[in-house]
Structures are given as C-alpha cells and as structure tokens.
Backbone bond lengths (Angstrom), bond angles and torsions (degrees), N, CA, C in turn:
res aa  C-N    CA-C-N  psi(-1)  N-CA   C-N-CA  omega(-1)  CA-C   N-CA-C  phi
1 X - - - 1.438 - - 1.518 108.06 -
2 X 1.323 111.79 132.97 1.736 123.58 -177.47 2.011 85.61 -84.93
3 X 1.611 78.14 150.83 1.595 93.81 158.99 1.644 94.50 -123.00
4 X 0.981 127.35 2.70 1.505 117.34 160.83 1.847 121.08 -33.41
5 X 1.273 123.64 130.12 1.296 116.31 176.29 1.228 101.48 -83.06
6 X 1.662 91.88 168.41 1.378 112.56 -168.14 1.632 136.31 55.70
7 X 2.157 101.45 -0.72 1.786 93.94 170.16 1.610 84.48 -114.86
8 X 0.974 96.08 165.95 1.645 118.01 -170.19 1.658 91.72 -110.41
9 X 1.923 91.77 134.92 1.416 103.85 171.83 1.679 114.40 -95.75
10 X 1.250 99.97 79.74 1.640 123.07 165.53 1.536 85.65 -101.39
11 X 1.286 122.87 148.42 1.018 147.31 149.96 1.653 128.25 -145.60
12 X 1.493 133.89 -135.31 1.617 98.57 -179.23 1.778 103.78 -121.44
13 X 1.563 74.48 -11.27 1.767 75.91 175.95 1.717 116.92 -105.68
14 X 1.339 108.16 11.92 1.355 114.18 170.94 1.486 109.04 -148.03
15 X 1.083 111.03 93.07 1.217 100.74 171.50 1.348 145.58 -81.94
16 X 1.442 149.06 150.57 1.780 146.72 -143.50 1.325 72.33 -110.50
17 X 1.531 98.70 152.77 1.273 115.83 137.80 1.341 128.39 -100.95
18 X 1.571 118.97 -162.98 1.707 116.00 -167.21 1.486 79.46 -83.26
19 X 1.447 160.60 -20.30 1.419 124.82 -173.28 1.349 101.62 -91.58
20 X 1.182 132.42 -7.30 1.428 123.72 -179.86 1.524 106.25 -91.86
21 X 1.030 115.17 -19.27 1.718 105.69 167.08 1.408 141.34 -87.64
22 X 1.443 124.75 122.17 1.125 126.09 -178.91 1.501 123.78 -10.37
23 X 1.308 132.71 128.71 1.348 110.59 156.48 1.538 161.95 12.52
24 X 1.267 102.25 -84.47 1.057 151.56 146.84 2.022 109.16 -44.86
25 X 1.212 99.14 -57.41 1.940 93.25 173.99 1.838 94.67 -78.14
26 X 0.503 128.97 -75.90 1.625 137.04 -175.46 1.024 103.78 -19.35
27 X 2.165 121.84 -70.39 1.294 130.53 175.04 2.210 100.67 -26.86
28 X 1.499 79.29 -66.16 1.997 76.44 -165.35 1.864 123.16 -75.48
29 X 1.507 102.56 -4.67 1.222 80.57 166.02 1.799 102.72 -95.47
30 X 0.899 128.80 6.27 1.140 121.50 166.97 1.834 133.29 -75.91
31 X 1.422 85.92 -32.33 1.571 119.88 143.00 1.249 129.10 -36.82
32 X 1.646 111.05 -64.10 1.534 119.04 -169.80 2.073 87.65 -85.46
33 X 0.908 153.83 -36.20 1.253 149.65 138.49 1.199 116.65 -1.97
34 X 1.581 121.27 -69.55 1.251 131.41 -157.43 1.540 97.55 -89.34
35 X 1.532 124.79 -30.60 1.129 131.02 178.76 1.595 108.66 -59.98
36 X 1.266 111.74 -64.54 1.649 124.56 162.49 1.377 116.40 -21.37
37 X 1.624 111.27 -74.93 1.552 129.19 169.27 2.192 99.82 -34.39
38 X 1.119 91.27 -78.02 2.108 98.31 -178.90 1.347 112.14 -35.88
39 X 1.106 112.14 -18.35 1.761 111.98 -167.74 1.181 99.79 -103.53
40 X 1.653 130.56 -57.39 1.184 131.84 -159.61 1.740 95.63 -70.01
41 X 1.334 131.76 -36.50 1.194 143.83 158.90 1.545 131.85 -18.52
42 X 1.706 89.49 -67.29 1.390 120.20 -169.69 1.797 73.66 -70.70
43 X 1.005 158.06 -88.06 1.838 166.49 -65.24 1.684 74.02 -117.92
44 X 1.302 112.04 -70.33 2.127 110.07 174.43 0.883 123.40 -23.40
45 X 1.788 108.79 -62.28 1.875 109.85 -178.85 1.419 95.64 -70.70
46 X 1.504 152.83 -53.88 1.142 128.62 -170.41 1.376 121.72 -34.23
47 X 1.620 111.66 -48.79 1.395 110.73 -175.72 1.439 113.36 -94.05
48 X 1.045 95.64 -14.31 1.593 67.20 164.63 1.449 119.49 -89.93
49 X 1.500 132.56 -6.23 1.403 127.49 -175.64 1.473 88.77 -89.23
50 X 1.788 145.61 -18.55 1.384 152.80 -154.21 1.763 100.08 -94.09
51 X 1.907 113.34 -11.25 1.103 137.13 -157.67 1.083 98.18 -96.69
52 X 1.631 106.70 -72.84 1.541 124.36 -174.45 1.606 108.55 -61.49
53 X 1.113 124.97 -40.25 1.154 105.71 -179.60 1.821 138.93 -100.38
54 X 1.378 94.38 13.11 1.780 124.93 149.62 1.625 97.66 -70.62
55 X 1.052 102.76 -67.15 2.021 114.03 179.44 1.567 97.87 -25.50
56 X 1.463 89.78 -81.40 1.638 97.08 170.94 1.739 136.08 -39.83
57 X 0.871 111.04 -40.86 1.522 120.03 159.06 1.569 116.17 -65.70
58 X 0.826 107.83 -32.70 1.670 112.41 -179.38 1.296 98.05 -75.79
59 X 0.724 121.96 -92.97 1.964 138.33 172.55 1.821 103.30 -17.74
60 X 1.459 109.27 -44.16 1.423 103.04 176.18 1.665 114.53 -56.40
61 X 1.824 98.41 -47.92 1.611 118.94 -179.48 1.221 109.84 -44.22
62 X 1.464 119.93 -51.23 1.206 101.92 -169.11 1.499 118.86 -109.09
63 X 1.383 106.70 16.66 1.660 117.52 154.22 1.567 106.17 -66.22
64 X 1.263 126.23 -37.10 1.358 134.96 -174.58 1.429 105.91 -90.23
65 X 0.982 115.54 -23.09 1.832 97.42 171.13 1.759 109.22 -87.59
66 X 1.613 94.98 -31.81 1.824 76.27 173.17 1.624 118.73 -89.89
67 X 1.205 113.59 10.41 1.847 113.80 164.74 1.293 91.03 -73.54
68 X 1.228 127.50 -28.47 2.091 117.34 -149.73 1.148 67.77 -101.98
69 X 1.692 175.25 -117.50 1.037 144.65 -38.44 2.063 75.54 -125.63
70 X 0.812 134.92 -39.93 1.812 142.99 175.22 1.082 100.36 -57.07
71 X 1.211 127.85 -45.65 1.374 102.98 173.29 1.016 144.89 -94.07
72 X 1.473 100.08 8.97 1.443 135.71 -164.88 1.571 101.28 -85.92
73 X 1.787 102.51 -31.93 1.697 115.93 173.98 1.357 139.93 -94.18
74 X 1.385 83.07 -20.09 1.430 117.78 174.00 1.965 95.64 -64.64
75 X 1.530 118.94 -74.00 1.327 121.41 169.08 1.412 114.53 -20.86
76 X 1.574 105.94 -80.78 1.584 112.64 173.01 1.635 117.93 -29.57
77 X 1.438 115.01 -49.81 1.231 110.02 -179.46 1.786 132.74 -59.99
78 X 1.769 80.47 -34.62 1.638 99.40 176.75 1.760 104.36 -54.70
79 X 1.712 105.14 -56.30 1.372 111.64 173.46 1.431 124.41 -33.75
80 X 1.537 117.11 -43.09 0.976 117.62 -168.87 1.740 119.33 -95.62
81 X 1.338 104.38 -19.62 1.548 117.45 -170.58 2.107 76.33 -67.55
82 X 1.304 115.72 -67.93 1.534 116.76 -153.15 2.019 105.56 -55.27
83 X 1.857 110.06 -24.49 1.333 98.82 162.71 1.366 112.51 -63.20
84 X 1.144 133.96 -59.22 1.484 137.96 164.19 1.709 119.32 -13.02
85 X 1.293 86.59 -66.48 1.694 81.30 172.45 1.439 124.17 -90.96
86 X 0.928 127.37 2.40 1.631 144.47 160.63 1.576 79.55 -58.84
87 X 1.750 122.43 -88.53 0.925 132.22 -122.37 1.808 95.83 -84.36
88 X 1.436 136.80 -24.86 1.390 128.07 128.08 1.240 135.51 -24.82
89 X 1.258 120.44 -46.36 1.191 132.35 165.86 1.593 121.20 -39.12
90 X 1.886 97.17 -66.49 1.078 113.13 -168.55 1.966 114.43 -59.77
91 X 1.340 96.63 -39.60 1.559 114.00 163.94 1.343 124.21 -22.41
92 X 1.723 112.46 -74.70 1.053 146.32 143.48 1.351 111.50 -0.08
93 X 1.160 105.21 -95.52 1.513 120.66 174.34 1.338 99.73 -57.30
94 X 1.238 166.71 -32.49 1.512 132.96 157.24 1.041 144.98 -59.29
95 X 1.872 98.33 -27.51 1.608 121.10 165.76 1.547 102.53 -70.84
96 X 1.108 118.82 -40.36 1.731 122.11 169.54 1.750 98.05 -33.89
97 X 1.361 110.14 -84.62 1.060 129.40 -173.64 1.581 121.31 -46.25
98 X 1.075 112.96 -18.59 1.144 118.59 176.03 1.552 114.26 -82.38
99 X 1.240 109.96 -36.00 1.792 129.85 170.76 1.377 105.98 -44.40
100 X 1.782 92.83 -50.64 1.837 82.77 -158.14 1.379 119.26 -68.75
C-alpha cells in the first residue's frame, strides 16, 4: 500500500471503497458508472425502437394483405349481387309469361 497522495490504496487484494477514495477518483469512477448505465441504456432504446418498428412493418404487411384479400370479396360479391339480379330478372319474365 502507497501512502503517496492522491493514488488510492485499492489494490487487488484489498480493495477501497468509494469513501476511501479521493474525490476526484470517486467523482470519476462515478462517471465511468453513469457512463456505463447511458450506454447500456442508449443500446435498450435502440432495441426497443429496432422492435417497434419490425412490429410496425409487420402489422403494416398484413394490413395490406387483408385490403387485397377485401377486395378480392368485395369483387366476388359484385359478381354475385349482378347473378342475383340477372337471376330476378329472369323470374320476372316467367311470372310475366305466365300472366299472359
């Protein structure tokens, strides 16, 4: 152990704590701490906005496959409303025919 000022007697087999260290060491490992915390942080919001907006793409995808699949029924329906009235039609005119 140094009695030198200003180095801190941390070493590996004794270790200081934050009240045994200078100021100044304390101030900055408290620093590289908070620095640590900001990074590992900042790396979170990345993924999770890298999350949400896969989410979002997906969810768009398959907003767009079920418009194409709606209108896909929507068509069919048209098809079928105009058999309908074709086939009213044809009715019509037999009950016509039947009158005369």
């Amino acid at each position: 152990m140094s009695d030198v000022p200003g180095v801190s007697q941390d070493t590996p087999m004794s270790r200081a704590t934050i009240l045994e260290l200078p100021i100044q060491e304390a101030e900055a490992f408290l620093a590289k701490i908070r620095e640590k915390r900001m990074y590992a942080y900042s790396v979170y919001e990345q993924a999770v906005k890298a999350k949400a907006a896969a989410r979002a793409d997906k969810i768009t995808a398959s907003v767009h496959k079920a418009i194409g699949m709606m209108q896909k029924e929507i068509a069919a329906l048209d098809k079928a409303e105009e058999k309908v009235r074709n086939r009213i039609n044809k009715i019509r005119a037999l009950i016509l025919q039947l009158e005369d």
